[in-house]
C-alpha positions as MATLAB code, in Angstrom:
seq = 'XXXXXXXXXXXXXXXXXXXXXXXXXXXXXXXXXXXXXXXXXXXXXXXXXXXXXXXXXXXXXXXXXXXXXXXXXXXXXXXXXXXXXXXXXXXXXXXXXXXXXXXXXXXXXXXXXXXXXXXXXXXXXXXXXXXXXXXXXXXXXXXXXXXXX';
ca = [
      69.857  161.323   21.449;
      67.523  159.148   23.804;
      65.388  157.974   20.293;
      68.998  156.825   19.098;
      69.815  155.030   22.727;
      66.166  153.054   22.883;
      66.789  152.227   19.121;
      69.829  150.804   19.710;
      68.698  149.142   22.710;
      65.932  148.052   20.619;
      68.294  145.961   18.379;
      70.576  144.736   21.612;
      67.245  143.208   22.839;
      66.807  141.410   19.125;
      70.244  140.103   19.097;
      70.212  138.714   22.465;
      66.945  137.274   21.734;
      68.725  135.269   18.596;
      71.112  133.855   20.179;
      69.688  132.800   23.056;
      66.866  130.723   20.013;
      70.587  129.967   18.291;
      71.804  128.624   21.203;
      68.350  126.049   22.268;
      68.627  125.206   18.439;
      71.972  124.098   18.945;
      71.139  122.297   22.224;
      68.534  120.747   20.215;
      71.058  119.196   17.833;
      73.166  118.105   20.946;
      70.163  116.337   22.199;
      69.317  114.483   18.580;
      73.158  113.608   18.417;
      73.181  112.345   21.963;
      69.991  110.011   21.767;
      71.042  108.342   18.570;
      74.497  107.931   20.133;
      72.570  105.820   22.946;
      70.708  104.326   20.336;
      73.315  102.854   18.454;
      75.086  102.083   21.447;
      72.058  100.000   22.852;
      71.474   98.496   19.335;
      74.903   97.235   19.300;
      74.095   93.587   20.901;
      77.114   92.123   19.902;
      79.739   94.718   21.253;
      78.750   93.000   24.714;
      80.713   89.610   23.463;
      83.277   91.517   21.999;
      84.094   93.156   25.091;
      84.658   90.227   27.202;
      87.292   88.646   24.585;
      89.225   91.677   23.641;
      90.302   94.613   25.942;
      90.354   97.031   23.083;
      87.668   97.108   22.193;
      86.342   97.614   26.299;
      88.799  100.949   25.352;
      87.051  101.666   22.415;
      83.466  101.304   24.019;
      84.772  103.354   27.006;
      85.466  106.315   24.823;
      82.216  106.376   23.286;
      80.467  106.383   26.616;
      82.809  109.052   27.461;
      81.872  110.858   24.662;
      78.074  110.595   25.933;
      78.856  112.144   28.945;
      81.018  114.931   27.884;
      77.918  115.979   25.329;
      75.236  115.693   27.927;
      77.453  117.668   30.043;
      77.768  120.424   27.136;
      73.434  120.285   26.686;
      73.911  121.094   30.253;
      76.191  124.059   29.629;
      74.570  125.360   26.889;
      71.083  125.277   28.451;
      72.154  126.743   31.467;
      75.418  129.049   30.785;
      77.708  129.401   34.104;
      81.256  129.247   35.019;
      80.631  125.746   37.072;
      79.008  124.041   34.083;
      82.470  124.885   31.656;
      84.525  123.940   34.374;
      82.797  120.829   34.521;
      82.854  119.868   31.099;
      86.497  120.846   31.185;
      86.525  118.298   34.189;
      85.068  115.607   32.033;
      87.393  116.599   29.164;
      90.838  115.974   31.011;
      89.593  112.871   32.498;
      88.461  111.293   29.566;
      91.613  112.502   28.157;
      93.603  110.676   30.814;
      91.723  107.340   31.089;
      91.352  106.716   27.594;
      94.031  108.595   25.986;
      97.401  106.453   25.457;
      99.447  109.409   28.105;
     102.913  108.921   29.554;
     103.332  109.233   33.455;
     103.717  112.798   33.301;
     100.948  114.155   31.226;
      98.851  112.229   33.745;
     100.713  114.037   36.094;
      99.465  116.950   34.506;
      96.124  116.060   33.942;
      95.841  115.148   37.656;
      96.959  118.479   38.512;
      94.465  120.224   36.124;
      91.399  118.174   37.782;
      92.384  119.001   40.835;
      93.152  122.249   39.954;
      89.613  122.644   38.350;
      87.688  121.220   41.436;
      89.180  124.025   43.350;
      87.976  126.669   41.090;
      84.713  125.187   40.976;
      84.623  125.162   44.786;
      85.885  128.693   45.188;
      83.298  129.968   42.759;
      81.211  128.325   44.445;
      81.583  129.296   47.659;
      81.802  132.975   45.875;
      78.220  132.592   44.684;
      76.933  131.057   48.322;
      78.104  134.438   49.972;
      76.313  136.672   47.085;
      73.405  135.403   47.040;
      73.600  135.377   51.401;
      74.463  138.915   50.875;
      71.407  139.736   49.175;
      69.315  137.743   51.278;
      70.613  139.586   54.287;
      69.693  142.628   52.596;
      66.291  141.903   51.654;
      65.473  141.120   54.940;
      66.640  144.175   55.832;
      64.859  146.547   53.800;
      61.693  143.946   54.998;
      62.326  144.758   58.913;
      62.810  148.600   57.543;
      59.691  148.806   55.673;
      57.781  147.463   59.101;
      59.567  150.177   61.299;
];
């Protein structure tokens, strides 16, 4: 029975290995996609005179940007997985979703609401992570002042 349990621990070991290469690979790609979004946005001289004549196309140029920031805050998520990184990007989401997004009054209502409501999840989980890891502090030092005695 324990061959069978270190054999199948064995292959848990393997798959988490793959998808933690799946997920750099795809971070990779992120990356790529994000730099020759910059590029093009850069190599776009003329967008800068279009912008001051024509407010839709400020709109337009505001998305994209928007777009830049919501994928470098997903390379961010997927290189370092936690609950306040997806909040975050969920952050970013609803308030590019509001600013550039033709909304009525009330689904900015809404999206206020979810921001706000997102900020205070981040905060809370947070704070939740501040007391673990002050918890564990506290407790090494302990077992320190114990292993003196």
């Amino acid at each position: 029975m324990r061959n069978l349990w270190s054999k199948l621990e064995k292959v848990r070991t393997i798959i988490q290995k793959i998808c933690v290469l799946l997920e750099l690979i795809a971070a990779l790609l992120v990356l790529v996609a994000i730099v020759l979004s910059i590029i093009s946005l850069i190599s776009d001289v003329g967008v800068f005179q279009r912008l001051m004549t024509d407010m839709s196309e400020f709109k337009h140029y505001l998305e994209q940007i928007f777009m830049l920031v919501i994928g470098m805050e997903f390379l961010g998520m997927l290189c370092r997985p936690s609950s306040e990184n997806v909040i975050e990007v969920l952050i970013f989401l609803v308030a590019r979703h509001m600013i550039v997004g033709d909304t009525t009054p009330y689904q900015d209502f809404v999206s206020v609401i979810s921001v706000a409501l997102l900020c205070v999840l981040r905060r809370y989980l947070r704070d939740a992570a501040d007391k673990k890891r002050e918890n564990k502090n506290v407790q090494s030092k302990e077992e320190q002042n114990e292993g003196r005695s």
